[in-house]
OpenMM code with the backbone's topology and positions (N, CA, C; nanometers):
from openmm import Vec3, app, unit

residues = "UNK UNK UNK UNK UNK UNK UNK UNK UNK UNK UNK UNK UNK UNK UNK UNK UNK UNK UNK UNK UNK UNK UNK UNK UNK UNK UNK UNK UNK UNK UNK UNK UNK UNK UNK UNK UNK UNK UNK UNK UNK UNK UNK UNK UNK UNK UNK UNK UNK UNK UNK UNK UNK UNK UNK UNK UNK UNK UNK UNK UNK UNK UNK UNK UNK UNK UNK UNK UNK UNK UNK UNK UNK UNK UNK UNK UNK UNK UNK UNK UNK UNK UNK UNK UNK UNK UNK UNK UNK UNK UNK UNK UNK UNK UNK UNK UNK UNK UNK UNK UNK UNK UNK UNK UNK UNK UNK UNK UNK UNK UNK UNK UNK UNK UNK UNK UNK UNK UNK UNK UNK UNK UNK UNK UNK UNK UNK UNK UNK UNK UNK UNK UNK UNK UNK UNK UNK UNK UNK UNK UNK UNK UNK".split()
positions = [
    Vec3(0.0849, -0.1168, 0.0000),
    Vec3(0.0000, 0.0000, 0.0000),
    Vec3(0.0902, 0.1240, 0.0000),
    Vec3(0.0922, 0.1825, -0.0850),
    Vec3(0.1352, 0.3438, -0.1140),
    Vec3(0.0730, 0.4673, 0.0317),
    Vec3(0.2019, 0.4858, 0.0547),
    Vec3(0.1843, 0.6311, 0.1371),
    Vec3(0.0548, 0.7003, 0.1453),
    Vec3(-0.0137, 0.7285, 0.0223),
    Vec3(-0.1287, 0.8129, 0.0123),
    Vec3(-0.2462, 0.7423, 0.0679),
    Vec3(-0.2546, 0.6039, 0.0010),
    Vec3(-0.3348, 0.5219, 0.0767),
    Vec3(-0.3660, 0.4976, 0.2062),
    Vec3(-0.2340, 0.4860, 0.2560),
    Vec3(-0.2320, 0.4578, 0.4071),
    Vec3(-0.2935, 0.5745, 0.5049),
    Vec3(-0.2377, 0.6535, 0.4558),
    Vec3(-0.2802, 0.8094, 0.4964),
    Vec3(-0.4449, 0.8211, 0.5151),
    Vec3(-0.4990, 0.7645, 0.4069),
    Vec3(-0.6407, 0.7969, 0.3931),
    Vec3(-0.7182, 0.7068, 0.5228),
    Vec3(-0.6248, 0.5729, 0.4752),
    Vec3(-0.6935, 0.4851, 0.5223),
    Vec3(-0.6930, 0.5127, 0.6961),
    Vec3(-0.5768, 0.5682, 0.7568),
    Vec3(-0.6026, 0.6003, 0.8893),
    Vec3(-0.6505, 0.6900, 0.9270),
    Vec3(-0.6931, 0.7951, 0.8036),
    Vec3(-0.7872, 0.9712, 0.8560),
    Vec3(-0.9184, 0.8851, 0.8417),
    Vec3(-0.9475, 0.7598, 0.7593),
    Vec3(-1.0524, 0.7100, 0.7600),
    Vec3(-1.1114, 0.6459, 0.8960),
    Vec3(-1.0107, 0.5899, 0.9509),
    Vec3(-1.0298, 0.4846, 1.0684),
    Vec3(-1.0938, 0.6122, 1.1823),
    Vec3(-0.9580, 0.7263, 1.2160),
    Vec3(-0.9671, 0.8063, 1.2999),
    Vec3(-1.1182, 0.9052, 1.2905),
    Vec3(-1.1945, 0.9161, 1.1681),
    Vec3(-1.3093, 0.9515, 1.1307),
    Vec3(-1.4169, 0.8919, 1.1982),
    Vec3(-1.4103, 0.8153, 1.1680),
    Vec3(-1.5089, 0.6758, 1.2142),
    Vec3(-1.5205, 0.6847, 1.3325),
    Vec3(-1.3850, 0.6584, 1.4453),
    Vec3(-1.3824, 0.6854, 1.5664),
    Vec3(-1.4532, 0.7965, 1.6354),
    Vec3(-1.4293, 0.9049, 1.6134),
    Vec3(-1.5038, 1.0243, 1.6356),
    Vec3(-1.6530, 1.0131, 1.6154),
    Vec3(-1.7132, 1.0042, 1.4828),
    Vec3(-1.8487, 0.9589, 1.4400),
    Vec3(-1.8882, 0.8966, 1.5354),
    Vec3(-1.8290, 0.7552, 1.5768),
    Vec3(-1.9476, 0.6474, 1.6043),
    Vec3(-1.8894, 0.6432, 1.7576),
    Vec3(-1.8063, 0.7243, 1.7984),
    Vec3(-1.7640, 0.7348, 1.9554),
    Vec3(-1.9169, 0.6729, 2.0391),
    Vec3(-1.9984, 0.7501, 2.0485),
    Vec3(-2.0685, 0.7465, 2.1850),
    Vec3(-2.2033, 0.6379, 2.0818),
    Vec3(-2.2049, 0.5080, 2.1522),
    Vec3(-2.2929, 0.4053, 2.1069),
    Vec3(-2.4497, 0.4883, 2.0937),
    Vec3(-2.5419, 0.4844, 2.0299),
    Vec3(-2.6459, 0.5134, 1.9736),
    Vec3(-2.7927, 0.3817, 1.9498),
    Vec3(-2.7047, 0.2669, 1.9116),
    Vec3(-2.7965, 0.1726, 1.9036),
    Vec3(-2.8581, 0.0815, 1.9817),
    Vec3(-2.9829, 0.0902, 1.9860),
    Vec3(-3.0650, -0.0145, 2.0930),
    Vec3(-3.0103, -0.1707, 2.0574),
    Vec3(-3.0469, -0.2202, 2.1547),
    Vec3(-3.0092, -0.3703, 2.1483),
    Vec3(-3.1100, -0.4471, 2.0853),
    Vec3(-3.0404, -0.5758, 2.0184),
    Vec3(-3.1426, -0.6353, 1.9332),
    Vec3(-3.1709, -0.7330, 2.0461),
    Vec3(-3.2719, -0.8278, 1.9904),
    Vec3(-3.3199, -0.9135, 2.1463),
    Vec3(-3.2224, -1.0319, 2.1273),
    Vec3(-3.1280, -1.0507, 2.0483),
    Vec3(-3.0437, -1.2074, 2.0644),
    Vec3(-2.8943, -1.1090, 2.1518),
    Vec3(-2.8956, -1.0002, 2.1441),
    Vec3(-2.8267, -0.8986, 2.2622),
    Vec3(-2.8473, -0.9049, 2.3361),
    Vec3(-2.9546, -0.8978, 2.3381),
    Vec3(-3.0457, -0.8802, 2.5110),
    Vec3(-3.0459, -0.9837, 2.5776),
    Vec3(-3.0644, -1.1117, 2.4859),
    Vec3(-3.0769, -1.2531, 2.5837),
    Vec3(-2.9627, -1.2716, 2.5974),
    Vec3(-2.8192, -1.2466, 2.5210),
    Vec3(-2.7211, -1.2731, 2.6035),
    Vec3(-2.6622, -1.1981, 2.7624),
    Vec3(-2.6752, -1.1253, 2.7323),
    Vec3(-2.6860, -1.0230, 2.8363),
    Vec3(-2.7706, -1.1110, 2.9339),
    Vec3(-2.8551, -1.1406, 2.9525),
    Vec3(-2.9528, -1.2432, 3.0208),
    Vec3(-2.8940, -1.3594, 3.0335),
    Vec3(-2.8043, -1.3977, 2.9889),
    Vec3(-2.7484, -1.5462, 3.0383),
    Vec3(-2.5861, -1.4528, 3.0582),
    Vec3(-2.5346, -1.4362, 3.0184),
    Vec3(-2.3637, -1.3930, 3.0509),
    Vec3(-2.3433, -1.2986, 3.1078),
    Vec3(-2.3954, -1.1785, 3.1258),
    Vec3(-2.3937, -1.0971, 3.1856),
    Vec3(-2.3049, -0.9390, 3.1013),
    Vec3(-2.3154, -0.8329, 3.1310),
    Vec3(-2.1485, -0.7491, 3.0854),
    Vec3(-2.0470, -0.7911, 3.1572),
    Vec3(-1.9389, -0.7524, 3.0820),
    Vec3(-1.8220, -0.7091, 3.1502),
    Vec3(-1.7450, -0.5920, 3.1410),
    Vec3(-1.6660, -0.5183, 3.2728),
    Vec3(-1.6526, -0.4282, 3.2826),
    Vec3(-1.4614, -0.4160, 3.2871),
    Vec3(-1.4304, -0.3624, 3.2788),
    Vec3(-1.2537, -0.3205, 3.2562),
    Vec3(-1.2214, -0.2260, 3.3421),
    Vec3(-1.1454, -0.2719, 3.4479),
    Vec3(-1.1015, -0.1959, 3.5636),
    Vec3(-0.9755, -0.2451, 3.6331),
    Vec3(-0.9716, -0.1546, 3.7671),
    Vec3(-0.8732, -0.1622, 3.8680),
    Vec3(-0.9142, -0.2602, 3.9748),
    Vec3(-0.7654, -0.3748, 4.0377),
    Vec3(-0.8575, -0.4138, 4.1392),
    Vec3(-0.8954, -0.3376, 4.2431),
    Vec3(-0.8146, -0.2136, 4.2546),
    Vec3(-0.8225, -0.1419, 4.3714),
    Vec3(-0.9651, -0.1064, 4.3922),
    Vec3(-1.0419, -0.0853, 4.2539),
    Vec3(-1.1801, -0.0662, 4.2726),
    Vec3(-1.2883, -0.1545, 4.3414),
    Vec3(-1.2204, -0.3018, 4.3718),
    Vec3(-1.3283, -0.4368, 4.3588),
    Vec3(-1.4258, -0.4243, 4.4982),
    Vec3(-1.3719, -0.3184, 4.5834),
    Vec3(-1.5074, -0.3146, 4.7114),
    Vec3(-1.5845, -0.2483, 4.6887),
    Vec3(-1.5729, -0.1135, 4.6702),
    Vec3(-1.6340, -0.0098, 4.5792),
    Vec3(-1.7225, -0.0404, 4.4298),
    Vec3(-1.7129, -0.1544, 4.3894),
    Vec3(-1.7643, -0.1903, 4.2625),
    Vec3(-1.8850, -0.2857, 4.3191),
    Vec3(-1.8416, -0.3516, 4.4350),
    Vec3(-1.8925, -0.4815, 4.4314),
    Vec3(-2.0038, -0.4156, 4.5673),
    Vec3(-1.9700, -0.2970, 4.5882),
    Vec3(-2.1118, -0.2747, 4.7271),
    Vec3(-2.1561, -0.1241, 4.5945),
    Vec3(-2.1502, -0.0780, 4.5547),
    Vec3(-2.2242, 0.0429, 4.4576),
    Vec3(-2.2515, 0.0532, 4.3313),
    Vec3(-2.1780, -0.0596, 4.2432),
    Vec3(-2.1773, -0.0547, 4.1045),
    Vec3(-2.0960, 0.0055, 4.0170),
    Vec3(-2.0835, 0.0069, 3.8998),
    Vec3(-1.9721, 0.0655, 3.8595),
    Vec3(-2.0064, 0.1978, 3.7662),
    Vec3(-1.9752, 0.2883, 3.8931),
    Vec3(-1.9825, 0.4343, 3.8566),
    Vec3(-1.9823, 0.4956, 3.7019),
    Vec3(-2.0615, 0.5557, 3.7307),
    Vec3(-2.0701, 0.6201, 3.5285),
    Vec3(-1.9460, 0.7245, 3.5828),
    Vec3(-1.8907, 0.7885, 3.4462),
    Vec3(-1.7280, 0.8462, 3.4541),
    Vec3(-1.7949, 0.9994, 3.4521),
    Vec3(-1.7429, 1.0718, 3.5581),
    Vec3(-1.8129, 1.1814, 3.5815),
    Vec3(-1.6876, 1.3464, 3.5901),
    Vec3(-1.5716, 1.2416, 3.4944),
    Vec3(-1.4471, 1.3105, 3.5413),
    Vec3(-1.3445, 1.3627, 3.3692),
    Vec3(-1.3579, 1.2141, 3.3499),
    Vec3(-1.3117, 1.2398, 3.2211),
    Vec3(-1.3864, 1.1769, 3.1157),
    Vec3(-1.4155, 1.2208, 3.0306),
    Vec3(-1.5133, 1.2051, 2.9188),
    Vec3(-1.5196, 1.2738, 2.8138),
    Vec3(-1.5037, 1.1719, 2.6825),
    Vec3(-1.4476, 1.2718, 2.5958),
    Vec3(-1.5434, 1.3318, 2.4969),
    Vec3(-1.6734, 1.3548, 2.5011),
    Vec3(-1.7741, 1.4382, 2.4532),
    Vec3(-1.8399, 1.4813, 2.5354),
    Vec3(-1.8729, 1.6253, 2.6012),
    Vec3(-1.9827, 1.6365, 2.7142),
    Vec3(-2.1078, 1.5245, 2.7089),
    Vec3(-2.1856, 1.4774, 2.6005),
    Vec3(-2.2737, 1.4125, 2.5921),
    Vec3(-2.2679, 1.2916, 2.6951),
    Vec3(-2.1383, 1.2115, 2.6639),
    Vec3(-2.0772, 1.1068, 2.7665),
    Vec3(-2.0820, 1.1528, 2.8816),
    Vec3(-2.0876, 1.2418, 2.9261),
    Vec3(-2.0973, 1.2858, 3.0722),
    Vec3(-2.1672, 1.1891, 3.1843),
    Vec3(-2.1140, 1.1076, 3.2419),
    Vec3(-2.1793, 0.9998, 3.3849),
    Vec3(-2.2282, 0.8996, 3.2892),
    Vec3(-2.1747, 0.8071, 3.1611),
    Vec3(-2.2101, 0.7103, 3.1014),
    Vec3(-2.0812, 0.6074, 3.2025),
    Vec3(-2.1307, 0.4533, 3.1931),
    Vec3(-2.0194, 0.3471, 3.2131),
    Vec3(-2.0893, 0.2843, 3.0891),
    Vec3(-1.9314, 0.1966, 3.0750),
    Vec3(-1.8596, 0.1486, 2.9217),
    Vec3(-1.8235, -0.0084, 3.0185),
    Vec3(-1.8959, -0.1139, 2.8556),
    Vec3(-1.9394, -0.2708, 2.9101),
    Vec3(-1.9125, -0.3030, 2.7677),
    Vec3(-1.8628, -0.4345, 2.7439),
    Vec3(-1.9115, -0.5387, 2.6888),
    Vec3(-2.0070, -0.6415, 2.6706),
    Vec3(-2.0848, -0.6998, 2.5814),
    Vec3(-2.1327, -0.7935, 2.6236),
    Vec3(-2.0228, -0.9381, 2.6519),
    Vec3(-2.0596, -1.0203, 2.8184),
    Vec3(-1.9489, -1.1194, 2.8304),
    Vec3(-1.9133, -1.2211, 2.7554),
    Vec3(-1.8705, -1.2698, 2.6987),
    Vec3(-1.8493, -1.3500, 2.5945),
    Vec3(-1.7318, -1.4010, 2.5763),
    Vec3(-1.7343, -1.5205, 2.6425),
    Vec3(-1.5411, -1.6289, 2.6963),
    Vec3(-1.4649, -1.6045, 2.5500),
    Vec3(-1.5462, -1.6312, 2.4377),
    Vec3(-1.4637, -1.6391, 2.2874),
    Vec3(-1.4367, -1.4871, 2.2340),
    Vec3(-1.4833, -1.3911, 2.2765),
    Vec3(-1.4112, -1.2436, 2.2656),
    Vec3(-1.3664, -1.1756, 2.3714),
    Vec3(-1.3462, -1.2193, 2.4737),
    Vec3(-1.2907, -1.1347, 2.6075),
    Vec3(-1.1889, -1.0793, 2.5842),
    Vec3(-1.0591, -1.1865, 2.5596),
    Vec3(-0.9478, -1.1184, 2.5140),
    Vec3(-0.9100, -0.9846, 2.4279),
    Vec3(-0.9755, -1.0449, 2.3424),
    Vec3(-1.0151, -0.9537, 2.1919),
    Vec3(-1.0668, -0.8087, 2.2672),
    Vec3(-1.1164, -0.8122, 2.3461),
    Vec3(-1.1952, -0.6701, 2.3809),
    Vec3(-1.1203, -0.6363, 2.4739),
    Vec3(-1.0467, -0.7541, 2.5942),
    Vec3(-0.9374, -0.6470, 2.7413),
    Vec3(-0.8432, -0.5781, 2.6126),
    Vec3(-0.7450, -0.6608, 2.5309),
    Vec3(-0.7108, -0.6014, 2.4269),
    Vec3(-0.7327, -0.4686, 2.4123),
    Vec3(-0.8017, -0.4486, 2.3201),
    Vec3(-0.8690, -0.3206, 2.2915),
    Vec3(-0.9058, -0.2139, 2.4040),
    Vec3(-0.9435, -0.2454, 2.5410),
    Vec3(-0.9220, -0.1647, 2.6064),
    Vec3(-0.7922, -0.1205, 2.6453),
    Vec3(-0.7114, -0.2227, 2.6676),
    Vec3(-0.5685, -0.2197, 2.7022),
    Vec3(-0.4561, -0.0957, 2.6077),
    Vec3(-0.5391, -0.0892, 2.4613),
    Vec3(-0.4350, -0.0050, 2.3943),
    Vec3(-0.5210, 0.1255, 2.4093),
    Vec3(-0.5619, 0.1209, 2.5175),
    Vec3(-0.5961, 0.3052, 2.4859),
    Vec3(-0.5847, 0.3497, 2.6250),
    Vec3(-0.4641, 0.4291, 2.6338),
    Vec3(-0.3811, 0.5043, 2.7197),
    Vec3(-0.3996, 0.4670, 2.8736),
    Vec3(-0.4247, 0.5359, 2.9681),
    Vec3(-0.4684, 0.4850, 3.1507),
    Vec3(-0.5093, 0.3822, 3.1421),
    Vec3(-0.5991, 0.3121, 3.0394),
    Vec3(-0.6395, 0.1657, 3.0215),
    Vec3(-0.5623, 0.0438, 3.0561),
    Vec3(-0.4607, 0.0877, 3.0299),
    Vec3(-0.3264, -0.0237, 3.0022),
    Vec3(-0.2912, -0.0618, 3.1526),
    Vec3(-0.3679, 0.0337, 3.2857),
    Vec3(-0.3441, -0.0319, 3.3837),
    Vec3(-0.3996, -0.1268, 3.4391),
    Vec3(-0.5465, -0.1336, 3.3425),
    Vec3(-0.6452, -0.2610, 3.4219),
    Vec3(-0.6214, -0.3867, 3.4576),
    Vec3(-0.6614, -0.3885, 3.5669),
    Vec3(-0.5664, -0.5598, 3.6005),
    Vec3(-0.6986, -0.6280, 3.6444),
    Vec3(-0.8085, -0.5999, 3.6226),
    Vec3(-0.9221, -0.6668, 3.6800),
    Vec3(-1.0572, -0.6355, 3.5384),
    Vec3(-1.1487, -0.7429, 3.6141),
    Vec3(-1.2802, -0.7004, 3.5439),
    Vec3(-1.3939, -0.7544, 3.6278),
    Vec3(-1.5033, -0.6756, 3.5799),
    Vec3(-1.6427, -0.6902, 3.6725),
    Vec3(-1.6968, -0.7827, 3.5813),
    Vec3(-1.7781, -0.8721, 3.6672),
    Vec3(-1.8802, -0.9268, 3.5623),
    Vec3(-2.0140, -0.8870, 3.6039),
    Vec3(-2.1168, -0.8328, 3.5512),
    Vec3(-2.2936, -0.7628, 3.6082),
    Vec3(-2.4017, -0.8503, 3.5485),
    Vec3(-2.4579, -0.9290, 3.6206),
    Vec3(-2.5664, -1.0007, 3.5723),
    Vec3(-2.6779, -0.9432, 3.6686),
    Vec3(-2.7937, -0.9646, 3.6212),
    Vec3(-2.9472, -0.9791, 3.6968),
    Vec3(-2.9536, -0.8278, 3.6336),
    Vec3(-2.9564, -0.7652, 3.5412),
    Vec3(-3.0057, -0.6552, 3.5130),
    Vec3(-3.1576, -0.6392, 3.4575),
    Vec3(-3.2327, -0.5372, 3.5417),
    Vec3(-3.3476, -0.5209, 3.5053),
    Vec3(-3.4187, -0.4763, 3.3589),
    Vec3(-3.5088, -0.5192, 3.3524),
    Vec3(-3.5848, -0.4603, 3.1880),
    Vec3(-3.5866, -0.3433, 3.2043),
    Vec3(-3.5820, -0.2192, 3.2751),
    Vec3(-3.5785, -0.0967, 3.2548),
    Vec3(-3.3853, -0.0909, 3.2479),
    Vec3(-3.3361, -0.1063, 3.3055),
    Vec3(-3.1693, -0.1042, 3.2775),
    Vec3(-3.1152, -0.1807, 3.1506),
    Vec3(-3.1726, -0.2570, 3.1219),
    Vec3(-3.1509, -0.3140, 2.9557),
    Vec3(-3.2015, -0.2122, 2.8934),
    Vec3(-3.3147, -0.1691, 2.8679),
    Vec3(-3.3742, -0.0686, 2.7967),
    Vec3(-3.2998, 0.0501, 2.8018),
    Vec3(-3.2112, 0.0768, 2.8980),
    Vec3(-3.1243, 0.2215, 2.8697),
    Vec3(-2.9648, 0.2181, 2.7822),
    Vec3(-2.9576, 0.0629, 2.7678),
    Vec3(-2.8298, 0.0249, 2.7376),
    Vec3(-2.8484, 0.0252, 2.5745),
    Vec3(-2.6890, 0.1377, 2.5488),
    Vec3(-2.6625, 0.1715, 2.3988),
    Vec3(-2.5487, 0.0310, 2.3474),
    Vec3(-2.5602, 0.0210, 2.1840),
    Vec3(-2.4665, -0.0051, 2.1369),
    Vec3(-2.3691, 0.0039, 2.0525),
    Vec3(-2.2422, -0.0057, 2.0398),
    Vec3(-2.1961, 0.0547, 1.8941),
    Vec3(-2.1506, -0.0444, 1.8357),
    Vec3(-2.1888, -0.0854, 1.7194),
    Vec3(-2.1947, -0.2171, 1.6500),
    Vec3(-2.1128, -0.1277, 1.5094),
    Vec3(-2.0995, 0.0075, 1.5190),
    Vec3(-1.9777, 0.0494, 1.3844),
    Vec3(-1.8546, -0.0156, 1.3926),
    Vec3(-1.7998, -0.0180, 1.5159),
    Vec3(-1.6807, -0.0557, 1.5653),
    Vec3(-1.6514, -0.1341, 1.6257),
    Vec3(-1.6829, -0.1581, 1.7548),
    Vec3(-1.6112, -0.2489, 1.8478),
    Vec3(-1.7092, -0.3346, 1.9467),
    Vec3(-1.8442, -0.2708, 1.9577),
    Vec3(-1.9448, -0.3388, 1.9889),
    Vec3(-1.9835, -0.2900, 2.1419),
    Vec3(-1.8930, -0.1898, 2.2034),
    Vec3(-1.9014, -0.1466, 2.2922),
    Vec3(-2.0166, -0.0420, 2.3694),
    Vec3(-2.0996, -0.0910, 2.4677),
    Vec3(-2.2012, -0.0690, 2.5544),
    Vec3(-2.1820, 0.0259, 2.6292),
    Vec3(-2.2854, 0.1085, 2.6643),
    Vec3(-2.2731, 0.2174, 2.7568),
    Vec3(-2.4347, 0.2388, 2.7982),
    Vec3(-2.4014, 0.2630, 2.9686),
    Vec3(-2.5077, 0.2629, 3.0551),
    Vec3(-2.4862, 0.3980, 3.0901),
    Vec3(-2.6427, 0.5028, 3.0674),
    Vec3(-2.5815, 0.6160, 3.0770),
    Vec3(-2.6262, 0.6930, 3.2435),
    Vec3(-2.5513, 0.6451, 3.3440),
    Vec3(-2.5156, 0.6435, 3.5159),
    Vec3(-2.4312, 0.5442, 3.5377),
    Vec3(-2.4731, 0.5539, 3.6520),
    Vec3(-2.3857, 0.4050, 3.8035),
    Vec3(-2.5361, 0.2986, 3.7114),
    Vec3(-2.4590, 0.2149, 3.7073),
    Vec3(-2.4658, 0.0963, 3.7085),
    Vec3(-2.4564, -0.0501, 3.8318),
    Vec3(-2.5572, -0.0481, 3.8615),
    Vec3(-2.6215, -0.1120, 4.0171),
    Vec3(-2.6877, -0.2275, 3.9789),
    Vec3(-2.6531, -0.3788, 4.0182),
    Vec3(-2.7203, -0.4637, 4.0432),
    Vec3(-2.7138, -0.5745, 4.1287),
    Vec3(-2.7678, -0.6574, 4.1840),
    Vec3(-2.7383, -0.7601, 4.3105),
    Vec3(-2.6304, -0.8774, 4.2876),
    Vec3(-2.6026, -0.8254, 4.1713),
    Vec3(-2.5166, -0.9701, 4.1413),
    Vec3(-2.3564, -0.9116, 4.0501),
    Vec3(-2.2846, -0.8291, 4.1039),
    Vec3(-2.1627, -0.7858, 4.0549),
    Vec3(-2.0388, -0.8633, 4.1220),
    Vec3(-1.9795, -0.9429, 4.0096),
    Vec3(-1.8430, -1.0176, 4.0871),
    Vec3(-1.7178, -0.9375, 4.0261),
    Vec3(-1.5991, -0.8937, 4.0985),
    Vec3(-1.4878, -0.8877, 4.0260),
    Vec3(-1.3853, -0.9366, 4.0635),
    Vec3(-1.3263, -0.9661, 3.9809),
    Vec3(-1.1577, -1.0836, 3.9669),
    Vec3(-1.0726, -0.9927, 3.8954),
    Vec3(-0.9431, -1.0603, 3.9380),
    Vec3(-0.7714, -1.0163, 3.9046),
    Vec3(-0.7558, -1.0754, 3.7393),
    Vec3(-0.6994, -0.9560, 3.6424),
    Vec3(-0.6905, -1.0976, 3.5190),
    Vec3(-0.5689, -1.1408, 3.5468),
    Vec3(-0.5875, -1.2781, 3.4418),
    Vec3(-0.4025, -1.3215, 3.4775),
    Vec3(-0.3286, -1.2793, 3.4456),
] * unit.nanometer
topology = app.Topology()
chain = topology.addChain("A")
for resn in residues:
    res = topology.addResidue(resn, chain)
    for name in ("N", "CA", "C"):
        topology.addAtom(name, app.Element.getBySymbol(name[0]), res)
């Protein structure tokens, strides 16, 4: 691939990013039922795991990179055959790279599904727009 190409092709990527930043799309229902059997998962610190595991995991009320995002939290749906694939991807984007843990959130209510976005342009990544609260939050060390 020629210089010019490449060029395009990453003002293209970096385009996209911006565009489809903050998820927009409702969940389809074979989303939803997974979510219903696996639960999200969340990308964090362990230092957070008492604090996560008695309040939920705080929408980001600090740094956020469109006002719109303002008090959203950022999930995956859980899924053993893409986990990697997605700590990954969190891992290469900057303070990220310190996460040494993850939440897993099951028992979420039909009104808390119903608020949950998705972005299926890119990376598939979920956002609950507050704290995120439910009776059943576990978190573990990754290896």
């Amino acid at each position: 691939m020629n210089l010019i190409n490449q060029i395009g092709t990453n003002l293209k990527g970096h385009y996209n990013n911006i565009k489809y930043h903050t998820p927009k799309a409702k969940l389809n229902e074979q989303e939803i039922e997974m979510i219903k059997q696996n639960g999200l998962v969340h990308f964090t610190r362990y230092i957070n795991k008492d604090s996560i595991e008695k309040n939920g995991i705080l929408g980001n009320w600090e740094k956020y990179i469109f006002k719109s995002e303002r008090g959203f939290s950022w999930y995956y749906i859980m899924n053993k055959e893409t986990f990697h694939d997605k700590l990954d991807l969190v891992h290469s984007k900057g303070k990220r790279k310190e996460y040494d843990a993850f939440a897993i959130i099951k028992n979420l209510n039909d009104e808390q599904i119903s608020k949950l976005r998705i972005r299926r342009e890119t990376d598939d990544a979920i956002i609950y727009p507050d704290t995120l609260k439910t009776n059943k939050i576990f978190v573990d060390k990754l290896d």
